[in-house]
ZAMARGU-4260 file (C-alpha; in steps of 0.2 Angstrom, whole numbers, plus 5000, padded with zeros to 4 digits):
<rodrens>
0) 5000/5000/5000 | 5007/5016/4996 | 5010/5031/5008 | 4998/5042/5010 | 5000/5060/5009
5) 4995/5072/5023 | 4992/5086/5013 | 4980/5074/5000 | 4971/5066/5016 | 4967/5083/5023
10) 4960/5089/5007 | 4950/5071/5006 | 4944/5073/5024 | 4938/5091/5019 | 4931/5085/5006
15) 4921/5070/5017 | 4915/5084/5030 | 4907/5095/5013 | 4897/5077/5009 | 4893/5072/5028
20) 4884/5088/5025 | 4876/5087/5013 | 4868/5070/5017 | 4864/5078/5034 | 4856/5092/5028
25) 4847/5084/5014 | 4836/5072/5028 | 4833/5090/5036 | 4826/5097/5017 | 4815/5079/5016
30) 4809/5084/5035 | 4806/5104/5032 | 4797/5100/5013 | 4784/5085/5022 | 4781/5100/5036
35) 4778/5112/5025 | 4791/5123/5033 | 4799/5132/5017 | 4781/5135/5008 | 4779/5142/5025
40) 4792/5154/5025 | 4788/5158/5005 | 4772/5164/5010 | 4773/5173/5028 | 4792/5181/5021
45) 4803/5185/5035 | 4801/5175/5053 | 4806/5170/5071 | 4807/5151/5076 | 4791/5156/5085
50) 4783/5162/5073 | 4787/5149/5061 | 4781/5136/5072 | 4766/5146/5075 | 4761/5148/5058
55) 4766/5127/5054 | 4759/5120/5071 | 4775/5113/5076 | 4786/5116/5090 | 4796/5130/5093
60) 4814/5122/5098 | 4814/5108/5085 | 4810/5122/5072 | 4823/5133/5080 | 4839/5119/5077
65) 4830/5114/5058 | 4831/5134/5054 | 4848/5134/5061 | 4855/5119/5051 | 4846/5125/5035
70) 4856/5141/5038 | 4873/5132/5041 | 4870/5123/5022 | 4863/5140/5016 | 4848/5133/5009
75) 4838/5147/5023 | 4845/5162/5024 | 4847/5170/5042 | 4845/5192/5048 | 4855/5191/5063
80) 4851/5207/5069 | 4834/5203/5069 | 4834/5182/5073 | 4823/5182/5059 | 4824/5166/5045
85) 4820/5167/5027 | 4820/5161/5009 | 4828/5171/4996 | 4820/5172/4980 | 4833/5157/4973
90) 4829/5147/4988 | 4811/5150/4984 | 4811/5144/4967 | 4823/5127/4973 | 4811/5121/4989
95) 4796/5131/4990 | 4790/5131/4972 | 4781/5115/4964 | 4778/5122/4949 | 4798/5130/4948
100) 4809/5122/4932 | 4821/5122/4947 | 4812/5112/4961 | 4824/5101/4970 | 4813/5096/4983
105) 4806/5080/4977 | 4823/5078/4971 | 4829/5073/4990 | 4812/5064/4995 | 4819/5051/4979
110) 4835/5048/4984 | 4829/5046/5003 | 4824/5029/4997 | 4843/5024/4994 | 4843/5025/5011
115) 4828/5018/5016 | 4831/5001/5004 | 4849/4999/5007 | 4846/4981/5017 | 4835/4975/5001
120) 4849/4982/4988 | 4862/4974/5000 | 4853/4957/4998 | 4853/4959/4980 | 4871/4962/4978
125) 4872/4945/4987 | 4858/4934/4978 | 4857/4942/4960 | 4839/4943/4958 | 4837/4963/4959
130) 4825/4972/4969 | 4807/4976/4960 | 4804/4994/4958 | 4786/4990/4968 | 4797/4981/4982
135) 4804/5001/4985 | 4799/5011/4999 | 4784/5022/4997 | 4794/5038/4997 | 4800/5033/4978
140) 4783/5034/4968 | 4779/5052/4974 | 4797/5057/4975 | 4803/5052/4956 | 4785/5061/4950
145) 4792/5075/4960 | 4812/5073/4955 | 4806/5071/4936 | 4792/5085/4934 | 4802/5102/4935
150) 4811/5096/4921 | 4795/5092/4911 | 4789/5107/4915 | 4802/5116/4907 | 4806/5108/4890
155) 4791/5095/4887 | 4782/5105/4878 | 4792/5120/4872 | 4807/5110/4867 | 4807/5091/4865
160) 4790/5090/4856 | 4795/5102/4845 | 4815/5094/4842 | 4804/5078/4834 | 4800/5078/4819
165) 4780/5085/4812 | 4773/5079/4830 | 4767/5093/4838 | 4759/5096/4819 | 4749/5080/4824
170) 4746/5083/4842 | 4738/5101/4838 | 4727/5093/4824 | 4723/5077/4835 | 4733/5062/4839
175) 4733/5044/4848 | 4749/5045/4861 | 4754/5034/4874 | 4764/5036/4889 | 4772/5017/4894
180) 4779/5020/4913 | 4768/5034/4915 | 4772/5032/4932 | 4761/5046/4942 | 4756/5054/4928
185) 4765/5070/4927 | 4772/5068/4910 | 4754/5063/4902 | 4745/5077/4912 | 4757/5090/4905
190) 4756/5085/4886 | 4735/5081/4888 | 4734/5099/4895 | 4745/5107/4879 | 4735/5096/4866
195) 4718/5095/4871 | 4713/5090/4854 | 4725/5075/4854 | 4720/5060/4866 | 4732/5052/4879
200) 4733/5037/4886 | 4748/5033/4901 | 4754/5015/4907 | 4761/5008/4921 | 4763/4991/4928
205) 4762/4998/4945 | 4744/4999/4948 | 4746/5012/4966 | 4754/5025/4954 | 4738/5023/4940
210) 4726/5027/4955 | 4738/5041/4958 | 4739/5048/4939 | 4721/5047/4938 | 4718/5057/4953
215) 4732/5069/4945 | 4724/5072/4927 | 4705/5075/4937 | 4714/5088/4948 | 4722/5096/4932
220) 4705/5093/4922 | 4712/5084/4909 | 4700/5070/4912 | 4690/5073/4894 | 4706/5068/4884
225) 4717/5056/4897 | 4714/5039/4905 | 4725/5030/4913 | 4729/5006/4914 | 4740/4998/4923
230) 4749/4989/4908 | 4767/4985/4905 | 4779/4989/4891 | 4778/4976/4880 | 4758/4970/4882
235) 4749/4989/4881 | 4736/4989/4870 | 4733/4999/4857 | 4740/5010/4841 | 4747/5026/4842
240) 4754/5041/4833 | 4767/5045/4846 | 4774/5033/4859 | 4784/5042/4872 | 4796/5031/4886
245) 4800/5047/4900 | 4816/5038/4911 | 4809/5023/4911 | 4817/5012/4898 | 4835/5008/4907
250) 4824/5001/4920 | 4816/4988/4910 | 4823/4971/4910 | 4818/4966/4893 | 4820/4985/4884
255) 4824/4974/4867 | 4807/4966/4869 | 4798/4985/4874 | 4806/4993/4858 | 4800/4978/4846
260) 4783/4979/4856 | 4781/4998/4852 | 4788/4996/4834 | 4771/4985/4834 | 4760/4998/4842
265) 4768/5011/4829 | 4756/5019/4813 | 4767/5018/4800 | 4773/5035/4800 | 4774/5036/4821
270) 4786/5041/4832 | 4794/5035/4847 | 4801/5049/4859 | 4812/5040/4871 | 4818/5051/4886
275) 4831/5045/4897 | 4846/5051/4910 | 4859/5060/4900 | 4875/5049/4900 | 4891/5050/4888
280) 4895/5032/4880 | 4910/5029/4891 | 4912/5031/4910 | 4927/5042/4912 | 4917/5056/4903
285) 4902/5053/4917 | 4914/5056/4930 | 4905/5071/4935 | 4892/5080/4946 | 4875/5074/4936
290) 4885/5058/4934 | 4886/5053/4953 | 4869/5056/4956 | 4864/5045/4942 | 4876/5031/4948
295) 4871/5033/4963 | 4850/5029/4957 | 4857/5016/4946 | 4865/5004/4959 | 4849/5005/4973
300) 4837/5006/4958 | 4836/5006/4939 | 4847/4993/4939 | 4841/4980/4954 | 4825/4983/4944
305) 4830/4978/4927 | 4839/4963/4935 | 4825/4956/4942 | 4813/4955/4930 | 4813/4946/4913
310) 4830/4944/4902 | 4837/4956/4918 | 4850/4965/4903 | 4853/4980/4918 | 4857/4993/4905
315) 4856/5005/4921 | 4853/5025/4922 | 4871/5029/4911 | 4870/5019/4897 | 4873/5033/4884
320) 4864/5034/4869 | 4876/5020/4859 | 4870/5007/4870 | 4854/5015/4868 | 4854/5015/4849
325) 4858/4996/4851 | 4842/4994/4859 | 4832/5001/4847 | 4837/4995/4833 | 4837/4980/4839
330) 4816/4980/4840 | 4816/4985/4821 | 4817/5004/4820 | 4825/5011/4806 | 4829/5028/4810
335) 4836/5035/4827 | 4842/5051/4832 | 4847/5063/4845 | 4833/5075/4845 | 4838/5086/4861
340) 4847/5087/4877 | 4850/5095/4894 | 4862/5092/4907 | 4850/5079/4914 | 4842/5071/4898
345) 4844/5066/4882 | 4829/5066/4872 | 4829/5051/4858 | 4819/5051/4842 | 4815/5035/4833
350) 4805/5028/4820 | 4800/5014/4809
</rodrens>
């Protein structure tokens, strides 16, 4: 074993204490979101510990040492002169904001279930047989509607539809679309909502998060042109204009099977608009921020899950679109493209 240098172990440890934070913090962002803490300080602007707790019904000293460890992370920001706690109007838009393009919240409820399923993963490692995506702790279905949505929010409809080729054309005159691994609905709502001549239908194998999309599209009152079946990925019914996979294809153990499936439920001039985690084909170039998060998913859960279903190929959240491609193609499509990105997606384009 080689000699290890103090100056290099100092910077390491430094390092260790920034990410001891982090994960310290991030329970306290988990705790404060399910509370309703930071919508509370959004709406009532600059407040005590008192009157935070006041306004949330909770108890004064706990909210006191959340505020204060908020502070510490600077996710709250903190008047000394007055004792007074508040958000910032970045702070706002990251954790008290639903609707934000920047929302991060939901973001943290997701990866608590790392956490919360580590024995389960750690069993898995052992026997090879995955873990299901249903066998995941509750906090997982909401939290990846929540983690997922910002970023729909912001390009689904003014960017990626419109980077694939005459489909918005079709949607605003009136098309048959189907949403495999709809999941909570967020994706379907969005597009049913933009395109209400066009009818929508989602799918999901997990029948608690159908209840939930349908309770979603009659909230957002998109009910006339959206329904919702539990269905998986390579038995959904129907043919379809546009068939759109939104982060769910790596977790498929069978992909191969789901592309030729889609190519089946495909009218001849369709499209397949296949949203995934934005990876580089090799790993060295995913040694980065986006990439550690996405590795980080991938070991507790896209990968466990495609392993224990069917075929189990584990293409996992950073395949990149090479591997991708492979997968396609290998269902029968002829043409595939890169249609659109961002730091956290690539947005693929295929048809027959």
């Amino acid at each position: 074993m080689s000699e290890a240098s103090q100056e290099k172990l100092d910077a390491f440890l430094g390092k260790m204490i920034g990410d001891l934070g982090a994960i310290a913090t991030g329970a306290g962002v988990v705790l404060g979101d399910r509370l309703g803490l930071f919508k509370a300080l959004r709406e009532g602007g600059k407040m005590t510990a008192a009157e935070l707790s006041t306004r949330t019904g909770t108890q004064e000293r706990l909210v006191r040492e959340w505020l204060s460890g908020q502070a510490a992370a600077g996710y709250v920001d903190y008047d000394e002169a007055n004792d007074e706690f508040y958000l910032n109007a970045e702070q706002e838009l990251v954790f008290a904001d639903e609707d934000s393009p920047a929302f991060m919240a939901g973001a943290f409820e997701f990866l608590s279930a790392l956490w919360l399923d580590e024995e389960k993963v750690r069993q898995a490692f052992r026997s090879g047989k995955g873990v299901a995506w249903h066998d995941h702790s509750a906090c997982l279905f909401r939290g990846t509607e929540r983690f997922f949505r910002p970023g729909y929010n912001a390009n689904l409809i003014d960017s990626w539809l419109p980077a694939l080729e005459g489909v918005v054309e079709k949607l605003e005159r009136g098309a048959a679309v189907a949403d495999v691994g709809c999941g909570h609905g967020a994706s379907t709502v969005l597009m049913a909502r933009a395109f209400p001549n066009s009818r929508f239908v989602g799918f999901d194998y997990h029948a608690p998060s159908i209840e939930r999309a349908r309770k979603a599209a009659e909230e957002a009152g998109v009910g006339a042109n959206t329904r919702f079946e539990v269905a998986a990925a390579k038995t959904y019914p129907g043919t379809y204009d546009l068939v759109a996979f939104f982060d769910c294809l790596h977790d498929m153990g069978d992909p191969e099977g789901a592309a030729t499936h889609v190519h089946g439920s495909l009218k001849p001039d369709g499209t397949w608009m296949i949203v995934e985690p934005f990876a580089h084909d090799h790993l060295a170039a995913n040694l980065n921020p986006v990439g550690r998060v996405y590795y980080a998913a991938s070991t507790f859960l896209c990968t466990p899950a495609s392993v224990s279903q069917e075929v189990g190929l584990g293409l996992g959240a950073q395949a990149g679109e090479a591997r991708l491609r492979k997968v396609v193609t290998a269902g029968g499509f002829k043409r595939f493209r890169r249609a659109a990105e961002t730091p956290f997606n690539l947005v693929l384009e295929a048809r027959p």
